[in-house]
C-alpha positions as CSV (number, residue, x, y, z in Angstrom):
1,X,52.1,-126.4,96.2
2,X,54.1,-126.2,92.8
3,X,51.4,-128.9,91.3
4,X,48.4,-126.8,92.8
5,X,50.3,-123.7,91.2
6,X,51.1,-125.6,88.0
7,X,46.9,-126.5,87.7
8,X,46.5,-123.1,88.3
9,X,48.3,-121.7,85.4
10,X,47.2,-124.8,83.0
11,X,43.4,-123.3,84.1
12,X,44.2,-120.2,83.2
13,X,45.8,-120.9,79.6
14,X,43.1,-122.8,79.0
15,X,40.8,-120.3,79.9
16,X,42.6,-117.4,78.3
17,X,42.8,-120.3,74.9
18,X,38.9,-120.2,74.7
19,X,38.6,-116.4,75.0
20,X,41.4,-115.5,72.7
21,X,39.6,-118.2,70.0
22,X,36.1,-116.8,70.3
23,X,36.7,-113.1,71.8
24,X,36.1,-111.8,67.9
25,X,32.8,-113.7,67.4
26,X,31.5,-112.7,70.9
27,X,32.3,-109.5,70.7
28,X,30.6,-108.8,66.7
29,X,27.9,-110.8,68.7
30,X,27.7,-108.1,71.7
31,X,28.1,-105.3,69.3
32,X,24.8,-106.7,67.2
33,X,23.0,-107.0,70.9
34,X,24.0,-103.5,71.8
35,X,22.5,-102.1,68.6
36,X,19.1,-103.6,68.8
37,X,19.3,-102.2,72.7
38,X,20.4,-98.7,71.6
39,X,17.3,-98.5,69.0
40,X,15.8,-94.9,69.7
41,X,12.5,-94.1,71.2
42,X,10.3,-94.1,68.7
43,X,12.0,-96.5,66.2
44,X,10.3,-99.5,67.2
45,X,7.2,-98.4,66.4
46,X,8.0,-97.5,62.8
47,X,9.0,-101.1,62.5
48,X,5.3,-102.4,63.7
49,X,3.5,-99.7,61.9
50,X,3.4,-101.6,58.5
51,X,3.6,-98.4,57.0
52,X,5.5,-98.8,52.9
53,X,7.8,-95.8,54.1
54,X,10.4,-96.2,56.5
55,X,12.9,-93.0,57.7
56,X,15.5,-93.6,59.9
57,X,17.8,-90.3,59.0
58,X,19.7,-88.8,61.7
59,X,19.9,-91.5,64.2
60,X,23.8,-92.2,63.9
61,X,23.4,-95.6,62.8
62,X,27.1,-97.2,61.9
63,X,24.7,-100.3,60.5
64,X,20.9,-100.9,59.6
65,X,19.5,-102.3,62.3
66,X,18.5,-105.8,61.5
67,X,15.0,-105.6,61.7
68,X,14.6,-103.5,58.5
69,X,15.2,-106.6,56.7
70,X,12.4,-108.3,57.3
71,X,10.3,-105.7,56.4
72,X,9.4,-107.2,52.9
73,X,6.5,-104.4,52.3
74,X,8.9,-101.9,51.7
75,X,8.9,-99.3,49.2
76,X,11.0,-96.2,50.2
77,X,13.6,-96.7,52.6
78,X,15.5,-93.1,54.0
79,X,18.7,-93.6,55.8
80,X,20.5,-90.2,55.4
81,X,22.4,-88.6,57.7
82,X,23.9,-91.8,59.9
83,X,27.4,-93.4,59.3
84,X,26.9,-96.4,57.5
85,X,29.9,-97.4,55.5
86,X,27.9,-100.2,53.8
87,X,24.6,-102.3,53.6
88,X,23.9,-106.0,54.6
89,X,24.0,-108.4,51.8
90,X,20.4,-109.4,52.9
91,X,18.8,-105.9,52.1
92,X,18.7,-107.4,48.4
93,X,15.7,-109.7,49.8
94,X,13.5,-106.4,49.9
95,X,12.9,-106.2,45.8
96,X,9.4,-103.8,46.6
97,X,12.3,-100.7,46.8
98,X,11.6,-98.2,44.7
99,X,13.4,-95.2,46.6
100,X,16.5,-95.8,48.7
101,X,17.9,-92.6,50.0
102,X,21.8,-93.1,51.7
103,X,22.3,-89.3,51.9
104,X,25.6,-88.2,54.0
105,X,26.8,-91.3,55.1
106,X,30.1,-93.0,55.3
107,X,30.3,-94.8,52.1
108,X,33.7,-94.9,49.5
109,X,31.4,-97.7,47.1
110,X,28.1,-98.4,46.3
111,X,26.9,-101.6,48.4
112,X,26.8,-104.5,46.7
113,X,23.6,-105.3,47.5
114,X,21.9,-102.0,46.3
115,X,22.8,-103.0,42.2
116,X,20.5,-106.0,43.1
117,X,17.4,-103.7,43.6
118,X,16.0,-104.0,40.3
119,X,13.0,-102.1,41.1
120,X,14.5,-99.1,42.2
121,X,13.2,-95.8,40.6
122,X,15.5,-93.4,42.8
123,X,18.5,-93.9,44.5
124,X,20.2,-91.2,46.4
125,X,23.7,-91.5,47.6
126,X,24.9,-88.0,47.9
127,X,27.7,-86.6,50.2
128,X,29.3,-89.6,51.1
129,X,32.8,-90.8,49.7
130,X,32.0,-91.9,46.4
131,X,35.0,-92.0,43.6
132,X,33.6,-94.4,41.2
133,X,30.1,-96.7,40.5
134,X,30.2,-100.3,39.7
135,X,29.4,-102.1,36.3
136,X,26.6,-103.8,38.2
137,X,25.2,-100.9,38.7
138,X,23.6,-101.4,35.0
139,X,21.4,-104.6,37.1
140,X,19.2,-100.9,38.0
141,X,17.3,-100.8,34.7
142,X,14.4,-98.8,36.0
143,X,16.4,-96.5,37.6
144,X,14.8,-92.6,36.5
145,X,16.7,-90.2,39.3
146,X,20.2,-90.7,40.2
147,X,21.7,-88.4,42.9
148,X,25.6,-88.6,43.6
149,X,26.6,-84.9,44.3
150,X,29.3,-84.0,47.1
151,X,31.3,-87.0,46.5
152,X,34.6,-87.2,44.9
153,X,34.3,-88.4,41.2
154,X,37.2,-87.2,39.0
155,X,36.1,-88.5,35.6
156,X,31.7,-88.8,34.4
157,X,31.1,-92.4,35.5
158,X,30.1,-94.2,32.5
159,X,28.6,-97.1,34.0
160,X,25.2,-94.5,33.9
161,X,25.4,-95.4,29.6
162,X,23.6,-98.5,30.6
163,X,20.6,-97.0,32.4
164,X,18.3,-96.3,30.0
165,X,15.5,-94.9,31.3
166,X,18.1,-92.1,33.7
167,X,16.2,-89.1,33.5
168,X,17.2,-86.7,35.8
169,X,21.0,-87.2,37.2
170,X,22.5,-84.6,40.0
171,X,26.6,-84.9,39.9
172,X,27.0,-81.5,41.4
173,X,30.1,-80.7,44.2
174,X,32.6,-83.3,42.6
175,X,35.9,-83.0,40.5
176,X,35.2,-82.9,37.3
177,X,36.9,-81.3,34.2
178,X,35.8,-82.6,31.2
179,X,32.4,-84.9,30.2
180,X,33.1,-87.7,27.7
181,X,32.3,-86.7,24.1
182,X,29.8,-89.5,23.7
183,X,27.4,-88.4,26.8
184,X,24.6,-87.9,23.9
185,X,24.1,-91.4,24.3
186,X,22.5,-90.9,27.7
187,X,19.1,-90.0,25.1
188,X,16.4,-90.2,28.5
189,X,18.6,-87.8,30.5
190,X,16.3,-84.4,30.7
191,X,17.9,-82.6,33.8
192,X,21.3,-82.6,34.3
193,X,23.1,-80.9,37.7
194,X,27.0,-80.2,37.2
195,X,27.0,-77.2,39.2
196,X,30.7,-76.9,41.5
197,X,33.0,-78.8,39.1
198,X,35.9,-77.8,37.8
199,X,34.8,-76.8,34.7
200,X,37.0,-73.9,32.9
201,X,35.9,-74.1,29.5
202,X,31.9,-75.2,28.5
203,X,31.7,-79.3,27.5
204,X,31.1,-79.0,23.9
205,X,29.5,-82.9,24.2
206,X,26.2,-80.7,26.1
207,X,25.8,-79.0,22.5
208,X,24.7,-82.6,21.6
209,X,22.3,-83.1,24.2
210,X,19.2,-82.1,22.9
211,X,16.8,-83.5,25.1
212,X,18.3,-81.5,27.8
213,X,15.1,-79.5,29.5
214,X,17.1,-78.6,33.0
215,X,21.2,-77.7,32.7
216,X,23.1,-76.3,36.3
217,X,26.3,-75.1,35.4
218,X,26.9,-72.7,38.7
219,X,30.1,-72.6,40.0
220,X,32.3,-73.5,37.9
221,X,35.5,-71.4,36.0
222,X,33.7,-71.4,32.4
223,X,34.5,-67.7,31.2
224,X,32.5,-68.0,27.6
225,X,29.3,-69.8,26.3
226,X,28.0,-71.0,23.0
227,X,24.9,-70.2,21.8
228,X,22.5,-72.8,23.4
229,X,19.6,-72.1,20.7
230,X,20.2,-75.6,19.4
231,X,19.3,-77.4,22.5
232,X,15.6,-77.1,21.5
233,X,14.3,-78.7,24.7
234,X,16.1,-76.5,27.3
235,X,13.8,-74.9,29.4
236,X,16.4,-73.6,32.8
237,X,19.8,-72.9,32.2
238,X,21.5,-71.5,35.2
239,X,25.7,-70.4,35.3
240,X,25.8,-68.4,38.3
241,X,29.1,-67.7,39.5
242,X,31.5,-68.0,36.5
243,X,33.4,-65.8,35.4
244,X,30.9,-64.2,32.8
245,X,28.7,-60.9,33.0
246,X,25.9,-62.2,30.8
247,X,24.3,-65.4,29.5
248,X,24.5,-67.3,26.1
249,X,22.0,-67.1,23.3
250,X,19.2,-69.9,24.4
251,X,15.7,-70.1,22.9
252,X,13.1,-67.7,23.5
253,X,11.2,-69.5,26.4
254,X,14.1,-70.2,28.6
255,X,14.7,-69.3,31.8
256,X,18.0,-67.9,32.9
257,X,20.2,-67.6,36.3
258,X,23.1,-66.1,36.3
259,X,24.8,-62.6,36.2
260,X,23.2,-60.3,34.0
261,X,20.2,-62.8,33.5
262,X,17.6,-60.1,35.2
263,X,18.5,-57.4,33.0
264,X,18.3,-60.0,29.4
265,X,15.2,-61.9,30.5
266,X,13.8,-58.0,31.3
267,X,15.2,-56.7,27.9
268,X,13.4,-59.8,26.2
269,X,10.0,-58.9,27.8
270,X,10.4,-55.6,26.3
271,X,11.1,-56.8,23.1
272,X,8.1,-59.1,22.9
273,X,5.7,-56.4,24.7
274,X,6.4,-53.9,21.6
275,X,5.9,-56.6,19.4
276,X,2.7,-57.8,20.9
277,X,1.4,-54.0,20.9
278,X,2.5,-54.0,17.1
279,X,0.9,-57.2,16.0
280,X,-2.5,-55.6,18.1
281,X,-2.9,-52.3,16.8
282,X,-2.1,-53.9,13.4
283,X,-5.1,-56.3,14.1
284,X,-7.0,-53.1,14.6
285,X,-6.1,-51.3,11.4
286,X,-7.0,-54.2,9.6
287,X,-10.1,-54.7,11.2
288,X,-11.4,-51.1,11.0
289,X,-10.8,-51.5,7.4
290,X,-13.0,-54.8,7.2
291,X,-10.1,-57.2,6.7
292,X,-8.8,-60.3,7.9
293,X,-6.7,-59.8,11.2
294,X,-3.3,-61.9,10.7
295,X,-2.6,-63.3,14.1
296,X,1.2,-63.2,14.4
297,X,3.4,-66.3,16.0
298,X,4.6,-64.3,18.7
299,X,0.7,-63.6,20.1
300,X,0.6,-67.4,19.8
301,X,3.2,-68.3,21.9
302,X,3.8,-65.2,24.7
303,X,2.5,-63.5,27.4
304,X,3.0,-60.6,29.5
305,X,2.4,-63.0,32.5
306,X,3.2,-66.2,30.8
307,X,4.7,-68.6,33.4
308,X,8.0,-70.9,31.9
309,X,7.0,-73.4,29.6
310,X,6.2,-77.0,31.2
311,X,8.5,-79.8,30.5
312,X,8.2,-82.9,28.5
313,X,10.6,-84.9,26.2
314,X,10.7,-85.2,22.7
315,X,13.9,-87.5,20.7
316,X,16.2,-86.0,18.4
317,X,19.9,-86.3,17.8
318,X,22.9,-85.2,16.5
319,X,25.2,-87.6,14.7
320,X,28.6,-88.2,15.7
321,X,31.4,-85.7,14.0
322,X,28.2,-84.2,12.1
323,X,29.4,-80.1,12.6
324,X,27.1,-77.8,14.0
325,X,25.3,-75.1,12.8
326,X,26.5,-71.9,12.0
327,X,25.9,-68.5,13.5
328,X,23.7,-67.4,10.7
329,X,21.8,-70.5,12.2
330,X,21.7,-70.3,15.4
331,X,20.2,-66.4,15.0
332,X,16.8,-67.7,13.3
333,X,14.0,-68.2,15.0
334,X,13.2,-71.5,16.4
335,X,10.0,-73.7,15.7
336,X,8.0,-73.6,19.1
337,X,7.9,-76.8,21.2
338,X,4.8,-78.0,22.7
339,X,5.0,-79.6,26.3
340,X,2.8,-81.0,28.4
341,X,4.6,-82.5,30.9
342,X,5.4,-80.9,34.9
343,X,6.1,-77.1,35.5
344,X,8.6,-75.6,36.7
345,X,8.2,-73.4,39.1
346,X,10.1,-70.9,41.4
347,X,9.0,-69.6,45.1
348,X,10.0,-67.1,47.6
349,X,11.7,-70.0,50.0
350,X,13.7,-72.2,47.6
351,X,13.7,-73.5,43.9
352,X,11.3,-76.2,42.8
353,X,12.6,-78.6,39.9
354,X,9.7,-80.4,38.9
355,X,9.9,-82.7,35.9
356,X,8.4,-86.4,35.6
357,X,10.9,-87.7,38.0
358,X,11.6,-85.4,40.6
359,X,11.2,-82.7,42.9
360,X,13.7,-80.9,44.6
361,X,12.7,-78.8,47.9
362,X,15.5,-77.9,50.8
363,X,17.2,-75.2,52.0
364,X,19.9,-75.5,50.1
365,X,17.9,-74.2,46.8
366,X,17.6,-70.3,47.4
367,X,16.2,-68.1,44.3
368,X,17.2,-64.3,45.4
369,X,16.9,-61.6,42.5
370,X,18.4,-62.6,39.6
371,X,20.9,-65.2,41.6
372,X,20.7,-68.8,42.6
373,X,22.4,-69.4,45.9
374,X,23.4,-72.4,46.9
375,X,24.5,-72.9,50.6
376,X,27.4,-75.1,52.0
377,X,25.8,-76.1,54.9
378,X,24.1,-79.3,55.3
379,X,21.0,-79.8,52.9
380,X,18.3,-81.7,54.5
381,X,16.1,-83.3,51.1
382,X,12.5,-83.5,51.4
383,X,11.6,-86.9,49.8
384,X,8.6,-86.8,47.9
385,X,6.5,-89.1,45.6
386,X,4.6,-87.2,42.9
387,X,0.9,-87.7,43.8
388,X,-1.0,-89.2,41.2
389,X,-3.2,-86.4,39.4
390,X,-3.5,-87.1,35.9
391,X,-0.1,-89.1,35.7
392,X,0.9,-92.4,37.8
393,X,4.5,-93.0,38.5
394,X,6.4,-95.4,36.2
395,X,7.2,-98.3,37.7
396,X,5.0,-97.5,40.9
């Protein structure tokens, strides 16, 4: 009897020695299993469809499910709105990315794996836990539109000075009270979202970015402007909800948001209608009289129903420590910038940014009046590749 109980209890150790050594590996093992099981109607068949876009958004994932790896045909890969704290190692093997979209996840750093994506064009990582960006993020050379609001940056990550070709960079909804005085180096950055920082006083390094075609400054605590006349390329500048009651001085063809922006962009219409009526029955005189009608600049370049000026990029700078111009300056009238690149446009359900790079539809974009509303509730992005109609996507 004690032998047969003795046995017993040796059994049992040894049995309990053999789970206790391989209970972690079977149970990562089940947890894999249980994944693959729990796949959702429906998700299967995106796998076998062979199609170059792949969305698995909203399906709670806490990891990609295995099989997106061996999808080597893959060129835009959406994964918002699960709880993924991270990416496999192996999603490197998929170099066809060009979009990768890791919207309102789980994630305090940028996976590894994703700096090894050197074909990416846009890589979207907002509302997740983000505090900082790794130096190999610089590996993302083609990168043109960089998304990494609603995280929690405290300082302007400048690990972005090695992306060259970063054209359109959204760093809206985090902590940030100053921008680092050398941000002119960024020279391909044309829109530029910094709306719901912590701003109190305006960044004097923006005065330096002249390229700039698209600024957001909304909610912040900035309580006086400069004149923005020198930032030839601006075409949107919106500073809704600070503690101002009109806008700053900006070039004739930009578009404003903010308080008091309805009643200055309706004031500058007037202005130009009288002088378009001026220059016209001037015309007449002349030409009653036989002469030569001068055609003035301002019939050259407005409109009663001109639409905003499209976009496009043109490269100038401002040395460092060189001092700006005075206000005697900034009052003349600016030379008139051609562009020929996207419009931008406004509708009645949300605001458009279109610019080489990107387009921005959701609900979260609201254009009421003279005011530009942004919700806190959840934004669901529309993803969407610019077709090509006269221009192919770089990189494509």
């Amino acid at each position: 009897m004690g032998n047969s109980s003795r046995k017993g209890e040796g059994e049992e150790e040894e049995e309990g020695g053999v789970k206790d050594g391989e209970e972690e590996e079977i149970i990562e093992k089940k947890k894999e299993v249980e994944v693959e099981e729990e796949l959702p109607i429906g998700v299967e068949e995106l796998f076998e469809s062979g199609d170059p876009v792949l969305d698995l958004s909203y399906y709670k994932f806490k990891r990609l499910p295995s099989r997106v790896i061996e999808l080597m045909h893959l060129e835009k890969l959406y994964a918002c709105g699960n709880r993924l704290r991270t990416l496999p190692d192996s999603i490197s093997q998929l170099q066809g990315l060009r979009i990768l979209a890791l919207d309102f996840n789980k994630m305090e750093d940028v996976p590894p794996a994703v700096c090894q994506l050197t074909n990416l064009t846009r890589l979207y990582l907002g509302s997740n836990r983000l505090m900082s960006l790794p130096p190999e993020l610089r590996n993302l050379q083609r990168l043109r539109c960089l998304w990494v609001e609603s995280n929690y940056f405290q300082s302007f990550p400048r690990e972005l000075y090695d992306l060259p070709n970063l054209k359109s960079l959204q760093i809206g909804d985090n902590r940030m009270k100053t921008l680092p005085s050398d941000l002119c180096r960024m020279e391909a950055l044309r829109g530029l979202w910094l709306y719901g920082n912590r701003f109190d006083t305006f960044p004097r390094a923006l005065l330096r970015m002249e390229h700039l075609e698209i600024l957001d400054l909304d909610r912040n605590k900035i309580s006086e402007f400069p004149s923005l006349k020198r930032l030839h390329a601006l075409q949107l500048f919106s500073y809704d909800h600070n503690p101002v009651d009109s806008p700053p001085r900006v070039g004739e063809e930009v578009l404003v948001v903010g308080e008091g922006a309805a009643e200055f962009l309706e004031e500058r219409e007037a202005k130009n209608e009288r002088l378009r009526k001026a220059a016209e029955e001037e015309a007449e005189e002349l030409a009653l009289a036989g002469e030569e009608p001068v055609i003035h600049g301002i019939l050259k370049n407005s409109s009663s129903n001109s639409k905003p000026a499209v976009l496009t990029v043109e490269d100038t700078d401002i040395k460092e420590g060189e001092p700006m111009a005075n206000e005697e300056e900034e009052d003349m009238e600016l030379p008139v910038t051609e562009y020929d690149g996207a419009e931008l446009e406004y509708d009645e359900e949300g605001v458009e940014y279109e610019t080489e790079e990107l387009i921005c539809e959701g609900e979260g974009f609201e254009y009421e009046g003279d005011e530009l509303e942004y919700e806190r509730a959840q934004m669901d992005y529309e993803y969407e590749e610019l077709e090509d109609s006269g221009r192919k996507d770089e990189g494509a």
